[in-house]
C-alpha positions as CSV (number, residue, x, y, z in Angstrom):
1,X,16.0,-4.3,-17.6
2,X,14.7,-7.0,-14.9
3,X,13.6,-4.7,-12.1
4,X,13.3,-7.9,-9.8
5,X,17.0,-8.6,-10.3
6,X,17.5,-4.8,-10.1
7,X,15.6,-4.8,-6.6
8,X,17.5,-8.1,-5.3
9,X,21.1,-6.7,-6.8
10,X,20.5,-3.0,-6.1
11,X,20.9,-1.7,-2.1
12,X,17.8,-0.5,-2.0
13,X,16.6,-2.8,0.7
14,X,19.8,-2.6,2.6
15,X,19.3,1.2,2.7
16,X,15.8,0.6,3.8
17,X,16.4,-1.4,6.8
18,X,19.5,0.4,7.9
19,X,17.0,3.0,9.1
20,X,15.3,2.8,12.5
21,X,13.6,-0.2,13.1
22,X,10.2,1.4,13.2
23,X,6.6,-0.3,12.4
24,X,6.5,2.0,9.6
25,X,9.6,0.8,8.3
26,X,8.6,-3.1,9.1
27,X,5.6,-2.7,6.6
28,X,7.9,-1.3,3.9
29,X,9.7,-4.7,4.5
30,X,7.0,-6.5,4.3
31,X,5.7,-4.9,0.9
32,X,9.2,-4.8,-0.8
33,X,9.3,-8.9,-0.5
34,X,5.5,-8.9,-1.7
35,X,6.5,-7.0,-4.8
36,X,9.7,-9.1,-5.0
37,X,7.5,-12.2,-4.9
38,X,5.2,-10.6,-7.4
39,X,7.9,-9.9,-10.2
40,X,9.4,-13.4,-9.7
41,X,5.7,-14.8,-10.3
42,X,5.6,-12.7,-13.0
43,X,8.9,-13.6,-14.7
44,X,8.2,-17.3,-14.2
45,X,4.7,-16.9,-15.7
46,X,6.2,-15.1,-18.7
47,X,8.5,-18.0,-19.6
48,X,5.6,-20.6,-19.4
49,X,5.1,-22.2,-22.4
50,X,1.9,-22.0,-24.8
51,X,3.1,-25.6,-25.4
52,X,0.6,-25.7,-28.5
53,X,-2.7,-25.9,-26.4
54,X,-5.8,-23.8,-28.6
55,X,-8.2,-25.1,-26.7
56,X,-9.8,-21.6,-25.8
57,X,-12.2,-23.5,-22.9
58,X,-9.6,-24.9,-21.3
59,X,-6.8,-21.6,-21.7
60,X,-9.6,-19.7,-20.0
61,X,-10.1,-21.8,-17.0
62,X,-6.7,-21.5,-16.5
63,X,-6.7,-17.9,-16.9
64,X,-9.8,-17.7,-14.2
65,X,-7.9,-19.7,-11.7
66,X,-4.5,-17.8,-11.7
67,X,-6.6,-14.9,-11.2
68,X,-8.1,-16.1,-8.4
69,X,-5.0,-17.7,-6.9
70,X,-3.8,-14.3,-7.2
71,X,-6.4,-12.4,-5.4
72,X,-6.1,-14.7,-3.0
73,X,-2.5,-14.2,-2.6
74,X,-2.8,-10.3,-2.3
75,X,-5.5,-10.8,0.2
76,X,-3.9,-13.3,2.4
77,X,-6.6,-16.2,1.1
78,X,-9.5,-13.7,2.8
79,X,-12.5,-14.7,0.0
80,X,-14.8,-12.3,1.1
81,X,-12.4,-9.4,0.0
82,X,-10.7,-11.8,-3.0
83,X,-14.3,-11.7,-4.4
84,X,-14.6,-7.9,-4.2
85,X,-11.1,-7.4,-5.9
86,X,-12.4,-9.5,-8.8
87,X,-16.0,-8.2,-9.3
88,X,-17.8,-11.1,-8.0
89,X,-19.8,-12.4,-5.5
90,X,-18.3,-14.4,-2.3
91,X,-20.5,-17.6,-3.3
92,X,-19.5,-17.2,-6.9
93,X,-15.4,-17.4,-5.9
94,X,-16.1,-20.1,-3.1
95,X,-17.9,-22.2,-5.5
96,X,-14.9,-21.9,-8.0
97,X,-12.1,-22.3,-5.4
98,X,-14.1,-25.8,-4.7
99,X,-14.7,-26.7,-8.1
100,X,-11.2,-26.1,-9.4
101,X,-9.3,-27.1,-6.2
102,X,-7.7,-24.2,-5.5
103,X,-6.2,-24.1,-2.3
């Protein structure tokens, strides 16, 4: 079952915003398009193609910065807490955003 397809076909998030138009109920929004976002990032990463590439160096950089872009992501590019999510030092992820361009 693809439970983003599920989420975008089901009324779930019609039912949500038919209630009152509340903060509370603003953030629940906001976090039901996050996770949306999330499985469709998901999906598409999931069809990506090993496209015969062994080269373990260069499969684990990539692996390193999708990681990062993704902390980034969930903290709203904030480094200082993207670095805490991931185990390592804020000079350690700034130095890798620089080096491998990550923006």
């Amino acid at each position: 079952m693809n439970l983003s397809r599920e989420l975008n076909t089901s009324n779930f998030e019609h039912k949500l915003l038919d209630r009152s138009n509340t903060p509370r109920m603003s953030r629940l929004e906001q976090l039901l398009r996050k996770l949306q976002e999330e499985l469709a990032a998901v999906n598409d990463a999931a069809k990506a193609e090993f496209r015969g590439n062994y080269d373990l160096h260069q499969q684990t950089r990539n692996f390193e910065i999708e990681m990062i872009r993704h902390a980034l992501y969930l903290t709203n590019n904030n480094q200082q807490r993207a670095a805490q999510m991931l185990g390592i030092k804020y000079t350690t992820l700034n130095a890798k955003v620089k080096r491998f361009g990550i923006r």
